[in-house]
N, C-alpha and C positions, 0 to 999 in steps of 0.2 A: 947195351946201355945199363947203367948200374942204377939209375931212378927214371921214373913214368917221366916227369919234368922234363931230364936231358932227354928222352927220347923225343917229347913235344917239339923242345924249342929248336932240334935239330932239325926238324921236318916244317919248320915255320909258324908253328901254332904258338902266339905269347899270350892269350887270351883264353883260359879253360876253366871248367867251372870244378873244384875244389872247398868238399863241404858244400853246406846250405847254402852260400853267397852264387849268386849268379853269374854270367861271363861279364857284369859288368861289377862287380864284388859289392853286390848289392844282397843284403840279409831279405830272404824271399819274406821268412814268418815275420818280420817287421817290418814288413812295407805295405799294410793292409793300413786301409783308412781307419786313423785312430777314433772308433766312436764309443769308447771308454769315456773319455772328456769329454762328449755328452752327455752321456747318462749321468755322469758324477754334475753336473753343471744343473743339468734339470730335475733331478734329487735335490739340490741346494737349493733352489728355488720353487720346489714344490710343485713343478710343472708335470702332470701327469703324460707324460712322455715317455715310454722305456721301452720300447720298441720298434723296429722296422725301422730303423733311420735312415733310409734310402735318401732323403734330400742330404742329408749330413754327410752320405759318401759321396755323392755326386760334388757336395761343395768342393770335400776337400781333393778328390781328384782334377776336377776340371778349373777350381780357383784356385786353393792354396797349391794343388800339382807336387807335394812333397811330405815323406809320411817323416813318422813323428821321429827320425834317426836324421831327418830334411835332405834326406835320398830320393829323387824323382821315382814314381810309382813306375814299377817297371810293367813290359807286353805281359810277363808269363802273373802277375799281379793278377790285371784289370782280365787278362782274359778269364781268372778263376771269378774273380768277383763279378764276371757277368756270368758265369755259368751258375752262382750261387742263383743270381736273380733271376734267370732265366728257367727255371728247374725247380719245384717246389720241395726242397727234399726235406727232411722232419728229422736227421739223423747221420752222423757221418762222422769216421774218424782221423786222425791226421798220426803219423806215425815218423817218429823221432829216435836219435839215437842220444846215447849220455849218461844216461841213468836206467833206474828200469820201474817203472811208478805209471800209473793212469792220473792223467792231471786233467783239472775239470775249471771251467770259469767260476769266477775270473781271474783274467791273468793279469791285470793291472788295477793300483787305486788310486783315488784322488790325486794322491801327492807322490805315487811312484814308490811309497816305501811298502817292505813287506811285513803283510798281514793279512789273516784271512778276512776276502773281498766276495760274498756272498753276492750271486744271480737273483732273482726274484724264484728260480727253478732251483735252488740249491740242492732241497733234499733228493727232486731226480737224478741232478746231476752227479749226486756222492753215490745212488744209487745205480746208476750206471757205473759209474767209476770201478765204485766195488764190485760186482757183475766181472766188469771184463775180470778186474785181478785177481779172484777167486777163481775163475778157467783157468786164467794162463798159470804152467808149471811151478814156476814160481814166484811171481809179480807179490802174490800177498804174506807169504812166509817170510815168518822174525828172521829165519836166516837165510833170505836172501842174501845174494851178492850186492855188498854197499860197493860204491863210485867216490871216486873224488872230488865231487860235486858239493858246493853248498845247501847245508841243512838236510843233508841225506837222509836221514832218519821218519820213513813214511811209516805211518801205522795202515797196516792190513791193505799198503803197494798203492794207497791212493794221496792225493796230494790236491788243497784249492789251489789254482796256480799263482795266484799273487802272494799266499803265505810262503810258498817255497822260494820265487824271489819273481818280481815283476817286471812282467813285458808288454810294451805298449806296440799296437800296429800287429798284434797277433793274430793269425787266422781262424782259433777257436772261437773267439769274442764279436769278430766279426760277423761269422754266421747265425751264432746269437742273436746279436744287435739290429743287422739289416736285414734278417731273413726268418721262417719258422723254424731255421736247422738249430737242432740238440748238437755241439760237436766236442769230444774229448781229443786232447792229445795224446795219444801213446806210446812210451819213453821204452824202448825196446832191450835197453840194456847198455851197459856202460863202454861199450866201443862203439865209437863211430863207424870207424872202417874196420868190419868186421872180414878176415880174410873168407873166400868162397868155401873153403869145407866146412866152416863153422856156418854156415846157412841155413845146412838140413835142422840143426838145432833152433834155430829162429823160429823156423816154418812149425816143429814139432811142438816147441814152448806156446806156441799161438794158435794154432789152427782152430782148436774148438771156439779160443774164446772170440777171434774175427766170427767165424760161422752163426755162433750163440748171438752176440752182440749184434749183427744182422737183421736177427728176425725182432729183435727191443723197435724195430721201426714199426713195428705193426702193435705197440706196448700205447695204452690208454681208449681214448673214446676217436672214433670214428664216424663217417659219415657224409650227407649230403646238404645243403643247405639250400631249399628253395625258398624261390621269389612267392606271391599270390595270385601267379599263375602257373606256378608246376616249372618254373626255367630255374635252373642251377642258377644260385648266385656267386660271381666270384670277388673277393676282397672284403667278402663280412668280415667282421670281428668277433672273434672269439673269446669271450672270456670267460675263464674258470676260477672257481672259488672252493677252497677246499676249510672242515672245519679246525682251527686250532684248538688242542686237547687241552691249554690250558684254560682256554675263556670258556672254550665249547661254542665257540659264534665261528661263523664262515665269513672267514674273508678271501678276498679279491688278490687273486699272483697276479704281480702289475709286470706282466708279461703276456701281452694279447697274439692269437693267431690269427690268421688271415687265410678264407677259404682262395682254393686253387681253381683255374679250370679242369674241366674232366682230363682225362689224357686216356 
């Protein structure tokens, strides 16, 4: 066989998954319920709302049933976005090929153009960002390998994802939005399909900063929250307020956590 393809379709398989798109050539990272256009909606209207949108995915899975590309939500979708809900995790990363940059939310704005679209967590999340790209080999050096990507030009390998160019139904924003997950995307380098002896390189360029980046989940305040009888409470709210150096007054990240049961 002189391509993977004619060997498939000789053997009967005309359905295979090539790149991100799924065997039904559905793009996985936009098919996450778009809860961007809530937060930009209840930002507009002053609704203190930025967090946990868990009704707002359920609508649009089980009413609207179509993500923002009006692609039906696919199995390999809902099954991550119940394991998001299902799992209290604080931290996670999502790993891509294309470029080679730590992209951080958010990844889409109000109107879809690109600009940088600040989290209520921003400075953690540039501080992650930068974290990973300072481990990996070369993720943060000027001379890294540029791609033929739009707006390639990262300072110090990190990028907000809607400046560099925006995507709606992303998986990073996602677990943001509906859940207490911190999640970056990580752009591993400008082939997709990178042939198998170029791997050992991947694994080398990365290993400390996967490992490093790991233990950032156990990075801030911890803890138990009980009731007024000593019983764990689960789905308090959390909120933190940190001081701004220019007023010198604390205020409120309108981005609230939500305690877990024990596990």
């Amino acid at each position: 066989y002189s391509t993977i393809d004619e060997m498939l379709l000789e053997n009967g398989v005309t359905n295979w998954i090539n790149g991100r798109e799924n065997a039904n050539q559905v793009d996985l990272n936009r098919n996450f319920p778009d809860l961007d256009k809530y937060e930009y909606k209840y930002l507009e209207h002053k609704k203190r709302k930025f967090d946990h949108l868990v009704k707002e995915a359920s609508q649009e899975i089980n009413l609207r049933q179509l993500d923002c590309q009006k692609k039906p939500f696919q199995a390999e979708t809902l099954a991550v976005a119940n394991w998001i809900a299902s799992i209290p995790f604080v931290l996670s990363a999502n790993f891509h090929g294309g470029d080679l940059v730590a992209n951080y939310p958010y990844d889409d704005t109000a109107n879809h153009s690109s600009f940088y679209a600040a989290s209520p967590d921003d400075n953690t999340f540039a501080t992650l960002a930068l974290f990973y790209a300072e481990l990996h080999k070369e993720m943060a050096s000027e001379s890294r390998p540029k791609c033929d990507m739009v707006s390639d030009s990262f300072h110090k390998g990190i990028t907000n994802g809607a400046k560099w160019y925006p995507v709606c139904g992303g998986m990073q924003d996602y677990n943001y939005l509906a859940s207490n997950c911190f999640e970056l995307t990580i752009e591993l380098g400008c082939k997709k399909f990178p042939p198998g002896k170029e791997l050992q390189k991947f694994w080398s360029d990365n290993y400390k900063a996967v490992y490093e980046y790991i233990w950032k989940a156990h990075l801030g305040i911890k803890g138990i929250v009980y009731d007024s009888d000593g019983e764990p409470v689960t789905s308090a709210k959390i909120a933190v307020e940190i001081k701004n150096p220019q007023t010198n007054a604390y205020e409120r990240i309108n981005h609230d956590i939500l305690t877990s049961k024990l596990y």
